[in-house]
VOBA-1610 file (N, C-alpha, C; in pm, whole numbers, padded with zeros to 5 digits, always signed):
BEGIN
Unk-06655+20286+03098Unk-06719+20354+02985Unk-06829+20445+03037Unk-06853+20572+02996Unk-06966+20663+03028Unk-07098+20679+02979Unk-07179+20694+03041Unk-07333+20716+02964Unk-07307+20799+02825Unk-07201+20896+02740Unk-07185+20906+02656Unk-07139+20841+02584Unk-07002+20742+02643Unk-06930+20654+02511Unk-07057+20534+02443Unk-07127+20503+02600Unk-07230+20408+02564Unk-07324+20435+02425Unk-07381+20567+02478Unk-07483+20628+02382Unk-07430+20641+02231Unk-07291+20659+02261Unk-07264+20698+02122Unk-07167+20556+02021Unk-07203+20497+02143Unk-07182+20346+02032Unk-07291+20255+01976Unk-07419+20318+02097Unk-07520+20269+02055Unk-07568+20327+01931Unk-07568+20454+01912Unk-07613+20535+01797Unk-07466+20469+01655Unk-07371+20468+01692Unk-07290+20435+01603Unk-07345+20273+01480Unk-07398+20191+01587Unk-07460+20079+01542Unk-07624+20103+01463Unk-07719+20201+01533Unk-07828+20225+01467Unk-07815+20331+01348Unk-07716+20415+01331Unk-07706+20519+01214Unk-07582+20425+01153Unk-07545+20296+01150Unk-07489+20261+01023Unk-07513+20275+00889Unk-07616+20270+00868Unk-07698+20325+00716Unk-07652+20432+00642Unk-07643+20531+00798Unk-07618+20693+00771Unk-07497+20723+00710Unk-07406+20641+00831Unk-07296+20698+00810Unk-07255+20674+00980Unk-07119+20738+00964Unk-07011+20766+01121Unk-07054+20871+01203Unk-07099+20804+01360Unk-07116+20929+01443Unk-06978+20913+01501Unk-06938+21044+01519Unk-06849+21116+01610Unk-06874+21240+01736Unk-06813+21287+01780Unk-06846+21377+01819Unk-06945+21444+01948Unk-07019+21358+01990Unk-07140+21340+02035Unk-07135+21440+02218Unk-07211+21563+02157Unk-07203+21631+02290Unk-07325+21663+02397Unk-07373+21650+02458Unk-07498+21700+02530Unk-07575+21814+02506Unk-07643+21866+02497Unk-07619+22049+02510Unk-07684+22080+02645Unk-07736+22204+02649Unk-07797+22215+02782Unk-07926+22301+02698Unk-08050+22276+02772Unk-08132+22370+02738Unk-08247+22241+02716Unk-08369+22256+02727Unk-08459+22153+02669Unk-08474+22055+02792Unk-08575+22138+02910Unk-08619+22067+03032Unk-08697+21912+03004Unk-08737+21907+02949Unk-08826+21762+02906Unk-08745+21622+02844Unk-08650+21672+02726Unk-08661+21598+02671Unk-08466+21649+02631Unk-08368+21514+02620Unk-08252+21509+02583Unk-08214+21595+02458Unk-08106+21636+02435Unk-08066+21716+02322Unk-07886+21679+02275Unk-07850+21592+02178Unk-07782+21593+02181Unk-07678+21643+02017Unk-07581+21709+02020Unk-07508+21729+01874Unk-07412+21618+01843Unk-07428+21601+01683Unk-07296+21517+01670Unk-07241+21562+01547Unk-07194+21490+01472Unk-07136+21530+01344Unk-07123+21357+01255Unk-07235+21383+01170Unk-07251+21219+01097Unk-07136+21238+00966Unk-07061+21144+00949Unk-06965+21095+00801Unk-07018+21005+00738Unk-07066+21100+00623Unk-07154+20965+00523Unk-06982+20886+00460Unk-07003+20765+00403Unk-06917+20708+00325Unk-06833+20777+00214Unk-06900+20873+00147Unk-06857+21000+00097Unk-06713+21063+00147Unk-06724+21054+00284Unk-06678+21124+00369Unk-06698+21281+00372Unk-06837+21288+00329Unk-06907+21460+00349Unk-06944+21404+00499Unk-06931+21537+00621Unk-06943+21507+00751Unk-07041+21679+00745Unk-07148+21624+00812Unk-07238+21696+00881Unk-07295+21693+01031Unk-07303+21809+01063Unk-07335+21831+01224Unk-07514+21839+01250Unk-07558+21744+01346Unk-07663+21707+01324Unk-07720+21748+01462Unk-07868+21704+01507Unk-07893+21678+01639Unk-08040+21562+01660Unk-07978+21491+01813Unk-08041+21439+01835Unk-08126+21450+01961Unk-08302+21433+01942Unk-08370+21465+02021Unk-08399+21317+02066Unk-08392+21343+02225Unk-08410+21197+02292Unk-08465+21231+02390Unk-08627+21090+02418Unk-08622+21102+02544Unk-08517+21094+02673Unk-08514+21124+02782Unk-08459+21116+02901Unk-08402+20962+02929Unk-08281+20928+02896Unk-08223+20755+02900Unk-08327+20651+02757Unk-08354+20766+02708Unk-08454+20675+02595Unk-08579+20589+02569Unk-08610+20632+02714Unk-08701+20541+02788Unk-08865+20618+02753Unk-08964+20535+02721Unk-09056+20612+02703Unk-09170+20729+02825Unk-09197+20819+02748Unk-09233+20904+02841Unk-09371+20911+02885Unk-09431+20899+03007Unk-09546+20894+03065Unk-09665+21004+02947Unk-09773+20911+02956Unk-09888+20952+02801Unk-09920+21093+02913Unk-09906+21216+02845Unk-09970+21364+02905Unk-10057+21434+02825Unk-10115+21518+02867Unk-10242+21560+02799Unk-10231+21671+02679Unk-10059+21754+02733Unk-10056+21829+02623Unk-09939+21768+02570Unk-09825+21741+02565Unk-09707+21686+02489Unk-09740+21590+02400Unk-09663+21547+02230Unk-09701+21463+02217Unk-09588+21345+02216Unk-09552+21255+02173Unk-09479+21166+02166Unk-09363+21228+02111Unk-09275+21179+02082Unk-09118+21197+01990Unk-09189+21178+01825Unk-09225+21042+01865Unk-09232+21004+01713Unk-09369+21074+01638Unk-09487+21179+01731Unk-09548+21223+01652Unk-09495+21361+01656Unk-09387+21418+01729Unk-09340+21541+01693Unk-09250+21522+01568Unk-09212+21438+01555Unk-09112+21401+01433Unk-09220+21388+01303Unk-09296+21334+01317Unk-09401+21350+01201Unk-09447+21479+01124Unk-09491+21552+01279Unk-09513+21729+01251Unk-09411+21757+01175Unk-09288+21749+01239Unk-09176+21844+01178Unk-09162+21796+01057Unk-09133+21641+00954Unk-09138+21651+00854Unk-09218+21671+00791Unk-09393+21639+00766Unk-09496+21764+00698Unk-09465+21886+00735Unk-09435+21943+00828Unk-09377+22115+00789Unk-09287+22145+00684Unk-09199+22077+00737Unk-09044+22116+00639Unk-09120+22128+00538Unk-09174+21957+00499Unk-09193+21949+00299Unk-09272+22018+00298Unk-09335+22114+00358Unk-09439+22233+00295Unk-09383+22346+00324Unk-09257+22371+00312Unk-09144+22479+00300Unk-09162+22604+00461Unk-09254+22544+00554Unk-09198+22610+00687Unk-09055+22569+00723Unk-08991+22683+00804Unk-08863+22686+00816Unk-08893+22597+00978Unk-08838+22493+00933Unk-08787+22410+01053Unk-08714+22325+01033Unk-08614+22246+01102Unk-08526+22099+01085Unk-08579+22006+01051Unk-08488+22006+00954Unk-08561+21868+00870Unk-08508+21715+00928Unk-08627+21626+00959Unk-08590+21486+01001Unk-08540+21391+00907Unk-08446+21319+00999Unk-08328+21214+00889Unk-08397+21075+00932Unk-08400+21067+01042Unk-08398+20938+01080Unk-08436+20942+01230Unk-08551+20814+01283Unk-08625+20817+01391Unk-08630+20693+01428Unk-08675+20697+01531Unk-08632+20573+01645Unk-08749+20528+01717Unk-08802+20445+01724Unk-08940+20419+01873Unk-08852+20363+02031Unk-08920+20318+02085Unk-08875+20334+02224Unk-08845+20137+02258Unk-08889+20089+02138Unk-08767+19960+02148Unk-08660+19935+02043Unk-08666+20090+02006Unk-08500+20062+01936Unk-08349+20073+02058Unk-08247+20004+02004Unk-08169+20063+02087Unk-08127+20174+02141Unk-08158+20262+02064Unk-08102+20438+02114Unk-08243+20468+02185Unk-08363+20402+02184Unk-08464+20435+02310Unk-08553+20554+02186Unk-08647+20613+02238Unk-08701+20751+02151Unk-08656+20805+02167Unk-08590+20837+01986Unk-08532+20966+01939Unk-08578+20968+01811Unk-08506+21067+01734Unk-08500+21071+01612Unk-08398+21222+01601Unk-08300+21241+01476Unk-08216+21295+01455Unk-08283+21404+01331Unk-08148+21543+01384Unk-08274+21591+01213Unk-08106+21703+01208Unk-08142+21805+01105Unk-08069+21907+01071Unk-07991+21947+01127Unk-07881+22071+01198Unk-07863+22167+01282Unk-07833+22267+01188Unk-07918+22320+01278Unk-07956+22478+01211Unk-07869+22576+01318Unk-07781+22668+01237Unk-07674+22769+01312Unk-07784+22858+01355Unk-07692+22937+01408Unk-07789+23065+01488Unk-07824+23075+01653Unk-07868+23162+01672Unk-07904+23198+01814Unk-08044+23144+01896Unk-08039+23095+01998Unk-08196+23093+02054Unk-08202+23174+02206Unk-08048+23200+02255Unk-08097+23308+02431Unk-08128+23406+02418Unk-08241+23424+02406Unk-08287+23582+02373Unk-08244+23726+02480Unk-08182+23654+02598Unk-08091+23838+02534Unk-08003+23854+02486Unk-07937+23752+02454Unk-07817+23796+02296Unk-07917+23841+02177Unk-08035+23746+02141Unk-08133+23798+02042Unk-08210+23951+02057Unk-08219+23965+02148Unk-08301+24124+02234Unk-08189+24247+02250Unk-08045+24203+02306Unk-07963+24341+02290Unk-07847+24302+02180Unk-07812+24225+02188Unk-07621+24216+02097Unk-07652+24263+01965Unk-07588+24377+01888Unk-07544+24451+01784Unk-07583+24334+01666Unk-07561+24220+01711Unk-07517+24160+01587Unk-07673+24100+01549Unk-07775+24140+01639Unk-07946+24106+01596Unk-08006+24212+01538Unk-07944+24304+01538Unk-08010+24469+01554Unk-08119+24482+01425Unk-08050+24438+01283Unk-08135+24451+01194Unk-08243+24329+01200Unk-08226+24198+01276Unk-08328+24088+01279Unk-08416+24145+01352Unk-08367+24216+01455Unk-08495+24264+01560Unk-08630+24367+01514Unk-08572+24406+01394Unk-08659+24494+01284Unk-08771+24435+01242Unk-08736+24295+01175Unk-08817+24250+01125Unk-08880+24108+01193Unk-08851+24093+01307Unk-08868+23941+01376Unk-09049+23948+01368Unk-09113+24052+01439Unk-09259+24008+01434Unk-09302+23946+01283Unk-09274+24074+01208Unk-09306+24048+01030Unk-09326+23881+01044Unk-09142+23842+01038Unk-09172+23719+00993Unk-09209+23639+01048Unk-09211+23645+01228Unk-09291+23550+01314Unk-09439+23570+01260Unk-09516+23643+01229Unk-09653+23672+01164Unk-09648+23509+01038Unk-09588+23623+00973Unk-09578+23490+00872Unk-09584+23366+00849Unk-09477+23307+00933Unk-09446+23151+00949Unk-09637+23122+01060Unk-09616+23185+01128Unk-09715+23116+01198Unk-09882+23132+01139Unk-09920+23170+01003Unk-10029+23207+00914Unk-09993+23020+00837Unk-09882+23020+00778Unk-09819+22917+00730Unk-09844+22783+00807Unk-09783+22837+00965Unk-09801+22696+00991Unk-09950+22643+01066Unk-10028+22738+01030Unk-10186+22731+01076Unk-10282+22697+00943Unk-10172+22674+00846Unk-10261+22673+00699Unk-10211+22493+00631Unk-10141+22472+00769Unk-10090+22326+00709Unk-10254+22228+00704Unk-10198+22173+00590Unk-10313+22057+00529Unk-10352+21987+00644Unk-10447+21923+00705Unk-10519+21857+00811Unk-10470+21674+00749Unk-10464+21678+00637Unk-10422+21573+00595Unk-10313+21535+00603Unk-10217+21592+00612Unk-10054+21579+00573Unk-10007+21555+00750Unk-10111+21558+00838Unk-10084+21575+00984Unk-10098+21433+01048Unk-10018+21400+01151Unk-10056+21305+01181Unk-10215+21317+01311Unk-10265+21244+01380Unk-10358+21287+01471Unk-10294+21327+01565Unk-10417+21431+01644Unk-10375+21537+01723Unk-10455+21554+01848Unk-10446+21582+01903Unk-10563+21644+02022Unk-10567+21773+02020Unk-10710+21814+02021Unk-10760+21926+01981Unk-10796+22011+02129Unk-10773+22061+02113Unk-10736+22160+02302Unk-10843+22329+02228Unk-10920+22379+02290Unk-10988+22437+02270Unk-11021+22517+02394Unk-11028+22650+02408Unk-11011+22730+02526Unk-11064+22722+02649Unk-11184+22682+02627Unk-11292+22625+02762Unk-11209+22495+02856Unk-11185+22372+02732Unk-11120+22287+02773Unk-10957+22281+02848Unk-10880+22400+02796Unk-10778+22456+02811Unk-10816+22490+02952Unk-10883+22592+02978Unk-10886+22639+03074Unk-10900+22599+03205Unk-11036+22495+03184Unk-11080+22343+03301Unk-10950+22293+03342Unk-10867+22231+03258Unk-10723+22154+03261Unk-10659+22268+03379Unk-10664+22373+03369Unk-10545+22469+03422Unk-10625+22461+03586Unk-10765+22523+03574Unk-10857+22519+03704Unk-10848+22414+03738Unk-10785+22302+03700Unk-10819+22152+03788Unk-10642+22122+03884Unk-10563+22193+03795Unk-10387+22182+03825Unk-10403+22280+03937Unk-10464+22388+03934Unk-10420+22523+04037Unk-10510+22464+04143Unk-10659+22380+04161Unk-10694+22371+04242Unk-10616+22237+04358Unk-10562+22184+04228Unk-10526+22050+04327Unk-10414+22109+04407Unk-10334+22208+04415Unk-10231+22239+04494Unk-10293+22280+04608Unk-10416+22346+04621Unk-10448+22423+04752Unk-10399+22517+04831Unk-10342+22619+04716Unk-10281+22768+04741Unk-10315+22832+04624Unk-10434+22911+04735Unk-10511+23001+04671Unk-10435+23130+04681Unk-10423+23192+04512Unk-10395+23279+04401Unk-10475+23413+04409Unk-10515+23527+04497Unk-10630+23578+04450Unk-10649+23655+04269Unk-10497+23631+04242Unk-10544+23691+04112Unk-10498+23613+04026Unk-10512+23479+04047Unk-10549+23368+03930Unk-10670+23354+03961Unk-10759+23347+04038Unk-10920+23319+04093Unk-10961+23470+03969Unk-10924+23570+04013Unk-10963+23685+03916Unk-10933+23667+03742Unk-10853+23608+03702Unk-10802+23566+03615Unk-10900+23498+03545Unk-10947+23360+03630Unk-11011+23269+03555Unk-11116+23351+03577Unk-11173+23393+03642Unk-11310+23475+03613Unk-11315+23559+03457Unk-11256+23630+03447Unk-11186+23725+03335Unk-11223+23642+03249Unk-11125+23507+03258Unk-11159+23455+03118Unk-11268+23401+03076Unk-11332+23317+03151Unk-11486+23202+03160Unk-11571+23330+03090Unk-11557+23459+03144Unk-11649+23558+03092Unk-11642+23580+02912Unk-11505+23577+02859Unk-11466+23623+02711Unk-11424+23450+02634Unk-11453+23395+02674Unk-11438+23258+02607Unk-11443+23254+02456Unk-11339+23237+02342Unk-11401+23291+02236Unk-11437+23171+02160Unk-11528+23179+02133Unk-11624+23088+02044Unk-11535+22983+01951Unk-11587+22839+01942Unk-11500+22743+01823Unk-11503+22772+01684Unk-11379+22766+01653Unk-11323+22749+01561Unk-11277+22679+01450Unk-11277+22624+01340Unk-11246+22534+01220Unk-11084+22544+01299Unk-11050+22360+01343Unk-10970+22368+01439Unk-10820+22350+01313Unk-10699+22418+01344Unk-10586+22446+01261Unk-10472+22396+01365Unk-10345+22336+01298Unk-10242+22319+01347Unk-10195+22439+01430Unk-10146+22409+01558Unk-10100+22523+01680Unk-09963+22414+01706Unk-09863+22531+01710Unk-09755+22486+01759Unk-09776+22500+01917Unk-09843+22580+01953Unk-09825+22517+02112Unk-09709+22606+02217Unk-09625+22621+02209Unk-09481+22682+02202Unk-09435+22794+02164Unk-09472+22862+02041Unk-09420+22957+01972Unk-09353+23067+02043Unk-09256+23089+02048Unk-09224+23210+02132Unk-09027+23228+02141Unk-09035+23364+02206Unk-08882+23400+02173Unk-08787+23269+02315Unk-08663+23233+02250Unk-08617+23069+02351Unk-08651+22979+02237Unk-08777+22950+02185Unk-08800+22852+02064Unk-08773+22909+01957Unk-08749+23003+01905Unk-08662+23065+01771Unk-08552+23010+01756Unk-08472+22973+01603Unk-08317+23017+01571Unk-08322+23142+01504Unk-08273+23254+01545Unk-08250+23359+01499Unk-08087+23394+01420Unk-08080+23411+01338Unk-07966+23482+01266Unk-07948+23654+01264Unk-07832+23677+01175Unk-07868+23858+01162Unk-07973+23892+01088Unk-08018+23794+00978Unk-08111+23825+00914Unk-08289+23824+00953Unk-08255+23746+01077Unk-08355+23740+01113Unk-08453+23567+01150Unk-08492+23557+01109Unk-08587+23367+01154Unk-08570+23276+01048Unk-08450+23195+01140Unk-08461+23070+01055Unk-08489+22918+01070Unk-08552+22940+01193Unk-08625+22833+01213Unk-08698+22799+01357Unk-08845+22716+01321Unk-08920+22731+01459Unk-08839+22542+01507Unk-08873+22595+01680Unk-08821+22449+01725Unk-08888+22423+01861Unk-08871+22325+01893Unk-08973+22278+01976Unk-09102+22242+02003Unk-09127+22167+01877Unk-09288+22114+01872Unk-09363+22005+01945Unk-09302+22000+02060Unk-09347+21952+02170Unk-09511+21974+02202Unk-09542+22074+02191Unk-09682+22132+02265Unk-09761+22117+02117Unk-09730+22079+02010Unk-09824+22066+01880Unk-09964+22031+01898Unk-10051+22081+01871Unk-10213+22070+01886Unk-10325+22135+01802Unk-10407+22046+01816Unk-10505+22167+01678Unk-10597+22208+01783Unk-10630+22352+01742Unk-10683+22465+01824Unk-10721+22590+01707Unk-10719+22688+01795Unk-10730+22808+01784Unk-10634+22890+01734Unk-10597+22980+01611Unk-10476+22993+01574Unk-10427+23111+01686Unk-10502+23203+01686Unk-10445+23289+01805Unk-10427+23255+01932Unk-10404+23140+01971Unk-10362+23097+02099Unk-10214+23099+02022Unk-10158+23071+01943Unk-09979+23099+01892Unk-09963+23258+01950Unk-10069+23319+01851Unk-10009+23481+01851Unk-10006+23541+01965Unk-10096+23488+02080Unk-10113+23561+02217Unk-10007+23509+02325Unk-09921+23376+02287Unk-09853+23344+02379Unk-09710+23385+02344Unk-09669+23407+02209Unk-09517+23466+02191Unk-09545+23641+02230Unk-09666+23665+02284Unk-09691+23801+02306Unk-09669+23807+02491Unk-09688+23697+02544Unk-09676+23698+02708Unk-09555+23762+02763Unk-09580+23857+02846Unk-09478+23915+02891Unk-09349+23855+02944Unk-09385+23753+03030Unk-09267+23648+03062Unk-09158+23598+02908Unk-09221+23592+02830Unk-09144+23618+02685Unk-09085+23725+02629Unk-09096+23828+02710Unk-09023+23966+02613Unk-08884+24005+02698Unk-08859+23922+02822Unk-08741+23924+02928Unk-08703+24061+02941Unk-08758+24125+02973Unk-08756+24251+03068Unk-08753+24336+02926Unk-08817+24301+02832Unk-08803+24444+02731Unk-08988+24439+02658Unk-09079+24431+02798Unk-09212+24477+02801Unk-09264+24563+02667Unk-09198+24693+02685Unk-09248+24789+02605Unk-09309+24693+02405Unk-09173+24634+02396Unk-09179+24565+02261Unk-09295+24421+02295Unk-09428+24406+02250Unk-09515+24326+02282Unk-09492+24197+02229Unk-09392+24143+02126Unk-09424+24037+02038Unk-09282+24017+02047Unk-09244+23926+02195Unk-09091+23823+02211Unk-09002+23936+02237Unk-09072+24035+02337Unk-08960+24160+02359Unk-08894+24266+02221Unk-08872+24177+02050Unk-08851+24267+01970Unk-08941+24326+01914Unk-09039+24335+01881Unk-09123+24382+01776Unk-09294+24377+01827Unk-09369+24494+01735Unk-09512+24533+01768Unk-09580+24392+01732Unk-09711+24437+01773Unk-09842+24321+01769Unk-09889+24388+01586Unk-09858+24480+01574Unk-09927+24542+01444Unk-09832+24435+01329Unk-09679+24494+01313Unk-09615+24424+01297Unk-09635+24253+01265Unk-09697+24187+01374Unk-09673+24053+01383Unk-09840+24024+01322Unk-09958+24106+01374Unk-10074+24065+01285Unk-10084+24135+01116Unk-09972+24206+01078Unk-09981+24243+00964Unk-09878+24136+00866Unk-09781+24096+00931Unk-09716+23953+00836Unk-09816+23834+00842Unk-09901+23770+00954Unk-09994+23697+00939Unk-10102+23739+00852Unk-10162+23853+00819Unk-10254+23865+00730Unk-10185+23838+00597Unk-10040+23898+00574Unk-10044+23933+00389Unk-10006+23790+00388Unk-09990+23663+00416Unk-09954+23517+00439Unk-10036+23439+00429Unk-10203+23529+00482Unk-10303+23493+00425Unk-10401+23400+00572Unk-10314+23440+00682Unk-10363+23421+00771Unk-10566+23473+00764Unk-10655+23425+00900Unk-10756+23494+00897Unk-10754+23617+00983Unk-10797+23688+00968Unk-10867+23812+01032Unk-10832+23784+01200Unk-10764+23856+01251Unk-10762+23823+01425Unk-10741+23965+01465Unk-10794+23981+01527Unk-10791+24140+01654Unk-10738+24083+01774Unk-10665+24256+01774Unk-10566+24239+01889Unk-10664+24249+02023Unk-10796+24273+02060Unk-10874+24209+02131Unk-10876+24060+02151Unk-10883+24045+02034Unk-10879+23853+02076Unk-10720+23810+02112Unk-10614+23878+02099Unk-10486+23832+02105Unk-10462+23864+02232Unk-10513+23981+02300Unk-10541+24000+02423Unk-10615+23878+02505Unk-10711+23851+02455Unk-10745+23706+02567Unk-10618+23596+02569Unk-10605+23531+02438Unk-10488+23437+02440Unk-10371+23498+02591Unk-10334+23620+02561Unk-10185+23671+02633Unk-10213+23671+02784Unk-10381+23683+02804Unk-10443+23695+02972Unk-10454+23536+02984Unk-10471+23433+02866Unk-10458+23311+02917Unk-10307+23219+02929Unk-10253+23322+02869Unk-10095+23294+02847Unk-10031+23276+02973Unk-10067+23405+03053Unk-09956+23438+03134Unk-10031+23331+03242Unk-10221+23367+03255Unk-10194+23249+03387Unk-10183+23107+03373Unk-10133+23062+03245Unk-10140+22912+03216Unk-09969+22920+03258Unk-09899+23031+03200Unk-09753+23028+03273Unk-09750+22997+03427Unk-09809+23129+03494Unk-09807+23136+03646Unk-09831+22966+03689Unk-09944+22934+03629Unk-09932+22788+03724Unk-09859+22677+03709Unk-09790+22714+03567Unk-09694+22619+03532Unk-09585+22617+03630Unk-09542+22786+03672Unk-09415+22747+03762Unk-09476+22741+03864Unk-09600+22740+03949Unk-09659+22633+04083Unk-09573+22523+04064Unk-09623+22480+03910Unk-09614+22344+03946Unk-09472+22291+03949Unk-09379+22390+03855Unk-09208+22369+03932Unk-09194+22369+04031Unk-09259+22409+04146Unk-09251+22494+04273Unk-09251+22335+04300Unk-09371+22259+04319Unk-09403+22142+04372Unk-09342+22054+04330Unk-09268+22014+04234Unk-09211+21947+04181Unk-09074+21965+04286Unk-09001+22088+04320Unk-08874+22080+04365Unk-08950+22078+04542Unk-09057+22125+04607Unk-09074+22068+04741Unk-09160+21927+04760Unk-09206+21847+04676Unk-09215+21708+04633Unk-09065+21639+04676Unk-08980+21724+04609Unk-08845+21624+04584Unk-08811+21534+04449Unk-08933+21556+04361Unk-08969+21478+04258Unk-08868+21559+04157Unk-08813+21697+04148Unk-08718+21768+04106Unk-08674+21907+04182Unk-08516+21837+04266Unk-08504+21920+04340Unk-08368+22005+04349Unk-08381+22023+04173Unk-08279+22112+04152Unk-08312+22264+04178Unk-08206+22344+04216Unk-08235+22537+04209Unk-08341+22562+04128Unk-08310+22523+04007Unk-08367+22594+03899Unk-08531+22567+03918Unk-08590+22424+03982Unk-08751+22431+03962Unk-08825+22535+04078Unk-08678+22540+04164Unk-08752+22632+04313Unk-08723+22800+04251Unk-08615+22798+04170Unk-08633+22967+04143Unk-08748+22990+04047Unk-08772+22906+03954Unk-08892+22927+03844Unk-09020+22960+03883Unk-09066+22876+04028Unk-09120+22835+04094Unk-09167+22979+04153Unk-09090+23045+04127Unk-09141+23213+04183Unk-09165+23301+04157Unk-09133+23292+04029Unk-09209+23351+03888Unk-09276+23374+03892Unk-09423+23286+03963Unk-09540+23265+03969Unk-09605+23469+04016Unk-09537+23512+04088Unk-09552+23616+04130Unk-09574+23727+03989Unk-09486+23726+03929Unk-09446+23763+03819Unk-09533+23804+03698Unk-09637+23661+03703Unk-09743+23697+03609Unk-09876+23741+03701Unk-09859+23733+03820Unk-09972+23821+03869Unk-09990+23961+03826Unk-09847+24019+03818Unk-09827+24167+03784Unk-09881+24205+03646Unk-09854+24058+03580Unk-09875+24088+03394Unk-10057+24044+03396Unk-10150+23992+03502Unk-10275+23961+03456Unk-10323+24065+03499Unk-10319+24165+03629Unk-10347+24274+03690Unk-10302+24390+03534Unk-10206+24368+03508Unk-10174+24510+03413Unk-10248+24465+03234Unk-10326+24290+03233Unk-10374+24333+03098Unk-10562+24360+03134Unk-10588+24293+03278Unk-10724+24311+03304Unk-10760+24446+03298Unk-10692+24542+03384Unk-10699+24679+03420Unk-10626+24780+03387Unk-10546+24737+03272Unk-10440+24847+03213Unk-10528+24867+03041Unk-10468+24920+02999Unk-10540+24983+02881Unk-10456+24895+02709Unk-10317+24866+02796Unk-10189+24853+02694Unk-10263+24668+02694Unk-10190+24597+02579Unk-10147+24436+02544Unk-10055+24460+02655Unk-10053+24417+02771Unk-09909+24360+02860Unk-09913+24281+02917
//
């Protein structure tokens, strides 16, 4: 029997309530954390295609400073939904001494998330029109969610943000000269606290479902935190997010005007693209050291697949994008 027939007899026994799993496929995509599709048969025999988010063998995942649990991302996502943000709605959840390990199951939502099918194929052309608009939008929305309706959070705040990153880049002991310039840059423009609001953490083009029409749903609330709302708007603005289509500032399709003019009429607050500019200069070098830390991870041996040593070189990548927003004139 295979780690799938297993899994999916185990799930067969915990979604009895539900109904019949069948079907049960892996997907690929979603470095952290398991992803799997199935297709549930209520007694009805109405059959719906679902998905399940699982930790890694189900096993619980080491406490980290920015991720939060399964079961409090599952919380987020249902106070979103019921306050009509477009995201998957949760069915049913699991802790980490149930048999299926941490998970919990929710919607599947059709549509696209590889953004260069979303960035060139014909069949986005009119979504790509309006993607900032409504990325503006949803994310005014999901910065206006009730503090109450939330479960607790850790509150990450830019100074503190930043320490966290200066403490990761120093422990490697490969010195950056223009992450050293970087953090200078920033320690200087630090922007003042804020009445702290739900931050997805994430936001950006890869975490979209996109249709022709355009956004139908945010995913991956992994990085959920209360903060600063323009730390959202400055990181779906990072160049490493627009995959080689720079010119367009906001996820490669669409302007910053665009994306701070659907956040205002939504009722967002007041944000300048000055301040969205710091977020995008803290964006890119909180990226850059992220893929260090792939880097170390695959010469550790601790993950020593291709993919953490090619990511891993990226790192180069956003040097180009902190040099061109310090000393260039443009958001890049």
């Amino acid at each position: 029997m295979t780690q799938d027939d297993t899994l999916q007899q185990t799930l067969q026994s915990a979604l009895a309530t539900l109904g019949a799993v069948s079907g049960l496929t892996r997907l690929s995509g979603g470095a952290s954390q398991e992803t799997w599709r199935l297709t549930l048969t209520t007694a009805e025999r109405q059959s719906q295609t679902m998905i399940l988010r699982r930790t890694p063998g189900g096993r619980p995942r080491p406490v980290s400073e920015t991720a939060v649990t399964l079961d409090v991302e599952a919380q987020v996502l249902k106070a979103c939904h019921q306050a009509g943000i477009p995201c998957p709605r949760v069915v049913w959840t699991a802790g980490p001494d149930s048999e299926a390990g941490s998970a919990y199951l929710m919607d599947y939502v059709p549509g696209e998330t590889i953004p260069r099918k979303i960035l060139r194929d014909p069949e986005f052309a009119e979504a790509r029109k309006v993607l900032a608009h409504q990325c503006g939008v949803v994310l005014a929305r999901i910065h206006a969610m009730p503090l109450s309706t939330l479960p607790d959070l850790n509150r990450m705040e830019a100074a503190g943000q930043l320490r966290q990153y200066r403490d990761i880049y120093d422990s490697y002991d490969y010195p950056h000269p223009v992450f050293e310039l970087a953090f200078k840059w920033l320690e200087a423009r630090l922007p003042e606290s804020t009445d702290p609001c739900l931050v997805h953490g994430d936001f950006r083009n890869g975490n979209l479902m996109v249709g022709p029409e355009g956004l139908r749903a945010v995913l991956d609330w992994e990085l959920v935190h209360m903060g600063n709302p323009a730390e959202d708007l400055g990181w779906i603005c990072v160049n490493s997010w627009r995959f080689g289509q720079s010119q367009n500032t906001v996820g490669g399709f669409g302007s910053l005007e665009s994306l701070l003019k659907g956040y205002a009429e939504a009722g967002g607050r007041a944000i300048s693209p000055e301040e969205v500019r710091f977020w995008i200069a803290f964006g890119s070098l909180k990226w850059g050291i992220m893929c260090m830390t792939m880097y170390k991870a695959f010469e550790t041996g601790a993950d020593a697949s291709v993919e953490r040593a090619a990511i891993g070189r990226r790192a180069s990548e956003t040097e180009v994008d902190l040099l061109n927003i310090i000393y260039g004139t443009a958001l890049t």
